[in-house]
C-alpha positions in Angstrom: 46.4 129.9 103.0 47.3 126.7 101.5 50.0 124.9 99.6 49.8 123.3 96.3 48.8 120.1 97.6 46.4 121.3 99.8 44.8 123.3 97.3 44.8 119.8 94.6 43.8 117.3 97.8 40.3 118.8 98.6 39.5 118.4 95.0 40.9 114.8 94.4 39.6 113.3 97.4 35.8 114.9 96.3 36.1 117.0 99.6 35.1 119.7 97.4 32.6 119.8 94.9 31.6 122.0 91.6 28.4 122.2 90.3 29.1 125.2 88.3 31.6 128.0 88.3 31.7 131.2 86.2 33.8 133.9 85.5 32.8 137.7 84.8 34.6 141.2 84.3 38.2 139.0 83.6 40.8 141.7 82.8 43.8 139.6 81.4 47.5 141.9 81.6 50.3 140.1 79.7 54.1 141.2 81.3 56.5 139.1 79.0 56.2 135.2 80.1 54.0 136.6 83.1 49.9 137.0 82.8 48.1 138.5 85.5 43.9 137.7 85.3 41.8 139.3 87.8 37.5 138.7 87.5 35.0 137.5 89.7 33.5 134.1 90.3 30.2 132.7 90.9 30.4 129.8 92.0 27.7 126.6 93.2 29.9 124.4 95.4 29.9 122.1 98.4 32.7 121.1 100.9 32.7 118.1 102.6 28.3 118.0 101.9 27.9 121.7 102.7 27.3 124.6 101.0 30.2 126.2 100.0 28.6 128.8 97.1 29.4 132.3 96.7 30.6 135.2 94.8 34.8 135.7 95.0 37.0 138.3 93.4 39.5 136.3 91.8 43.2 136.9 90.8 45.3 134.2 89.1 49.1 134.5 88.0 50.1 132.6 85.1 53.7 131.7 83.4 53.8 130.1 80.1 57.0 128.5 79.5 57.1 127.5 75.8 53.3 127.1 74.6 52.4 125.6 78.3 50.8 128.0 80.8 51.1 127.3 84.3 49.5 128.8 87.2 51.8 130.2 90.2 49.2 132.0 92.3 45.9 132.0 93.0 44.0 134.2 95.8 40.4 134.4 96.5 38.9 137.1 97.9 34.4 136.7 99.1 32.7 139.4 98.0 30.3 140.5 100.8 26.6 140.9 100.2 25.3 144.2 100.7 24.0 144.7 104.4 20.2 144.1 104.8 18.1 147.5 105.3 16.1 147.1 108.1 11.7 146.9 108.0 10.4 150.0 108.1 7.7 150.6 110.6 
């Protein structure tokens, strides 16, 4: 879990890298002021010069106060590979 500045600190210091990211299946519900978007991301990154790609299901909670939307929470979530079948004799 981290805060806020965690979160922003990886990504200011170039701790953590993008090379790509990319959303899919994004379902957006609107409640008032509140927006909940849940998808999955691809994404091609590295932390601190290793590998940090994957596939992640992805909810974000946004609240837009006048025409400015903010995000107040994030959560990640890997999606696991299917297991490997073993060689058949």
């Amino acid at each position: 879990m981290l805060d806020k500045e965690q979160y922003l600190g990886s990504r200011r210091s170039g701790d953590l890298k993008h090379a790509s990211l990319v959303w899919e299946d994004v379902r957006v519900r609107a409640y008032g002021e509140t927006a909940v978007a849940v998808g999955s991301q691809t994404q091609r990154s590295t932390y601190q010069g290793r590998d940090a790609s994957g596939r992640f299901r992805v909810t974000q909670v946004a609240f837009r106060q006048g025409d400015r939307w903010t995000i107040v929470g994030l959560h990640y979530s890997p999606i696991a590979q299917p297991p490997e079948t073993a060689a058949r004799s």
